[in-house]
KEPAKOL-333531 format. One record per residue (C-alpha): residue number from 1; residue in one letter; x, y, z. Coordinates in Angstrom, 3 decimals, padded with zeros to 6 digits. Example, Ala and Ser with C-alpha at 12.3 -4.5 7.8 and 13.67 -1.06 7.14 Angstrom:
% residues 2
i->1	aa->a	c1->012.300	c2->-004.500	c3->007.800
i->2	aa->s	c1->013.670	c2->-001.060	c3->007.140
END
This chain:
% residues 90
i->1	aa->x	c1->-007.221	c2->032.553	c3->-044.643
i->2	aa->x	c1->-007.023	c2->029.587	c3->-047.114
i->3	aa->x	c1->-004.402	c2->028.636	c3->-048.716
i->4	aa->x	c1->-006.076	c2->027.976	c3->-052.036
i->5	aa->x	c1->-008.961	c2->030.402	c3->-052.309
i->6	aa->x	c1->-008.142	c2->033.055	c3->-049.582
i->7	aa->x	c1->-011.519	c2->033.321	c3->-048.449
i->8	aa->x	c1->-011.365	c2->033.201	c3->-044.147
i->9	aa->x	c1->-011.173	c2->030.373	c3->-041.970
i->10	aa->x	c1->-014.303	c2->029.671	c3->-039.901
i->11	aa->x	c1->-014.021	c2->030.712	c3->-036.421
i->12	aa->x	c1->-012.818	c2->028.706	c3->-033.918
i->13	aa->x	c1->-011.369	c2->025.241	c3->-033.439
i->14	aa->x	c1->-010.652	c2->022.962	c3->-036.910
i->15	aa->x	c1->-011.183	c2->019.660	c3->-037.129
i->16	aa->x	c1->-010.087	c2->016.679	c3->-039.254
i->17	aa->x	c1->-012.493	c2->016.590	c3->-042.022
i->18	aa->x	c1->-013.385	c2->020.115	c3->-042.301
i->19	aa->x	c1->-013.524	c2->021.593	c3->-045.645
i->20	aa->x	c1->-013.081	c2->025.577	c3->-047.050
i->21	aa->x	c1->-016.746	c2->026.377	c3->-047.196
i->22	aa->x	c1->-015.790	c2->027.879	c3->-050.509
i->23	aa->x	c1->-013.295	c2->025.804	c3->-052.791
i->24	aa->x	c1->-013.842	c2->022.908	c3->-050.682
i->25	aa->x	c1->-010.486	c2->022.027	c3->-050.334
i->26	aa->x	c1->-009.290	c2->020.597	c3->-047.181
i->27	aa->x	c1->-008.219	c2->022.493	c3->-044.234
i->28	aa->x	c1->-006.819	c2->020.475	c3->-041.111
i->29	aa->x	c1->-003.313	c2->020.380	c3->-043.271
i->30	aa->x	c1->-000.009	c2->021.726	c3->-041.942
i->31	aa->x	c1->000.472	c2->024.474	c3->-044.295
i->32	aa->x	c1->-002.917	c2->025.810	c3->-042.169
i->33	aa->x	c1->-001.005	c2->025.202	c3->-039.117
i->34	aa->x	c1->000.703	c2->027.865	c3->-036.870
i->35	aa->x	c1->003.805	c2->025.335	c3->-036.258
i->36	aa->x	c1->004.192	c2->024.838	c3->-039.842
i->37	aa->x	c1->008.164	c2->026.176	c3->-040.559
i->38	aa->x	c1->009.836	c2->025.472	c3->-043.610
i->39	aa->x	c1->013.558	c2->024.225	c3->-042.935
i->40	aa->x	c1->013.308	c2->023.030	c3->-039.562
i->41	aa->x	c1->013.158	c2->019.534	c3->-038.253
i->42	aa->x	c1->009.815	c2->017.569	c3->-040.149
i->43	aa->x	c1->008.796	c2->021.526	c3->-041.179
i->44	aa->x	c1->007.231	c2->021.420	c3->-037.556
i->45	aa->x	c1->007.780	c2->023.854	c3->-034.624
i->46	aa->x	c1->006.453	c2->020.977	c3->-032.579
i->47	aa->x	c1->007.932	c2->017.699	c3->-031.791
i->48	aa->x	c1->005.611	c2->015.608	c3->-033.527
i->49	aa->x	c1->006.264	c2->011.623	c3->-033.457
i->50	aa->x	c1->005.553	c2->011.034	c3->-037.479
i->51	aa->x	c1->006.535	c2->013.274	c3->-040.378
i->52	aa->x	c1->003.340	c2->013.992	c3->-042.225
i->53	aa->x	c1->004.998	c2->014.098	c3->-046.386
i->54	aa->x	c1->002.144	c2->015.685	c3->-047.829
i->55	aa->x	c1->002.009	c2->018.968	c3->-046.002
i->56	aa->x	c1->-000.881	c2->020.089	c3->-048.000
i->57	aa->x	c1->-003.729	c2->017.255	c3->-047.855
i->58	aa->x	c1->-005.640	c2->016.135	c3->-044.576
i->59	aa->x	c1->-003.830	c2->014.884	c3->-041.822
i->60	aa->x	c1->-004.745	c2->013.745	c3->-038.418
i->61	aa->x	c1->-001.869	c2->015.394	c3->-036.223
i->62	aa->x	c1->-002.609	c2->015.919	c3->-032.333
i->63	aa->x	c1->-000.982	c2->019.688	c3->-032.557
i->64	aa->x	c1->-002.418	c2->021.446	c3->-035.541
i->65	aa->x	c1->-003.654	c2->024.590	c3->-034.307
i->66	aa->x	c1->-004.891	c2->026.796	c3->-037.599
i->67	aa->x	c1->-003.437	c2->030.222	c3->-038.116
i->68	aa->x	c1->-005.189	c2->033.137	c3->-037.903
i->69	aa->x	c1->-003.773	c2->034.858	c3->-041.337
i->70	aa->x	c1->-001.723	c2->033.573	c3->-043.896
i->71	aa->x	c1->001.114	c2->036.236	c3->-044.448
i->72	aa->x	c1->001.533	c2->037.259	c3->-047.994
i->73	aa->x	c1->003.692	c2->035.046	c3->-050.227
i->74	aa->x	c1->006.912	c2->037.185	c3->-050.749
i->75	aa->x	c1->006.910	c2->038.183	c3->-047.270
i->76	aa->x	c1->006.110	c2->034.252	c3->-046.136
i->77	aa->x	c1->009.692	c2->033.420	c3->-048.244
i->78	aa->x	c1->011.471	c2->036.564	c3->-046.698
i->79	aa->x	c1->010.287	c2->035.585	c3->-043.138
i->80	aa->x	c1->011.247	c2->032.260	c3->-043.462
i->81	aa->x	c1->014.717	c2->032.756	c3->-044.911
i->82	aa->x	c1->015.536	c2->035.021	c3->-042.276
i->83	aa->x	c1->014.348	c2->032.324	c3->-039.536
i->84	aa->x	c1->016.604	c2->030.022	c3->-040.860
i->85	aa->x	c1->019.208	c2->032.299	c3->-040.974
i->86	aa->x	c1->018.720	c2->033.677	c3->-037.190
i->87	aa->x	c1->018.586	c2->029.747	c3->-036.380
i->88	aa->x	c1->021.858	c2->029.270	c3->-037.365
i->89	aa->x	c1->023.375	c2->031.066	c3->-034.667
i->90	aa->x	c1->020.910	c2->031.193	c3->-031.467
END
């Protein structure tokens, strides 16, 4: 789903210049990406060698791999919270 319009994703693999067929807005960016996590290390689940600041504009990143669904926004902040929280100790 996109971030900015919530219309779907296309199927299958995105790449660097692709746009939202509807709003047009970009959609290789990490906030698109299942590693993207809030609070960790670079807000990536991956070890990637550069931070990318502007987590939602095009980037050119090796590991972006698009999620399927956005969760909804409340539950995103809940989810993430409790990651961080659960990191603390494991």
């Amino acid at each position: 789903m996109c971030l900015f319009c919530a219309s779907s994703l296309p199927q299958g693999k995105i790449h660097f210049r692709d746009l939202c067929p509807d709003c047009g807005r970009e959609l290789h960016i990490c906030r698109h990406c299942r590693f993207y996590k809030p609070g960790v290390y670079r807000d990536c689940a991956e070890t990637v060698p550069e931070e990318v600041t502007d987590k939602e504009r095009r980037n050119f990143c090796e590991y972006f791999s698009a999620l399927a669904s956005l969760p909804p926004k409340g539950e995103a902040k809940a989810k993430d919270a409790r990651g961080d929280f659960e990191g603390l100790f494991g």
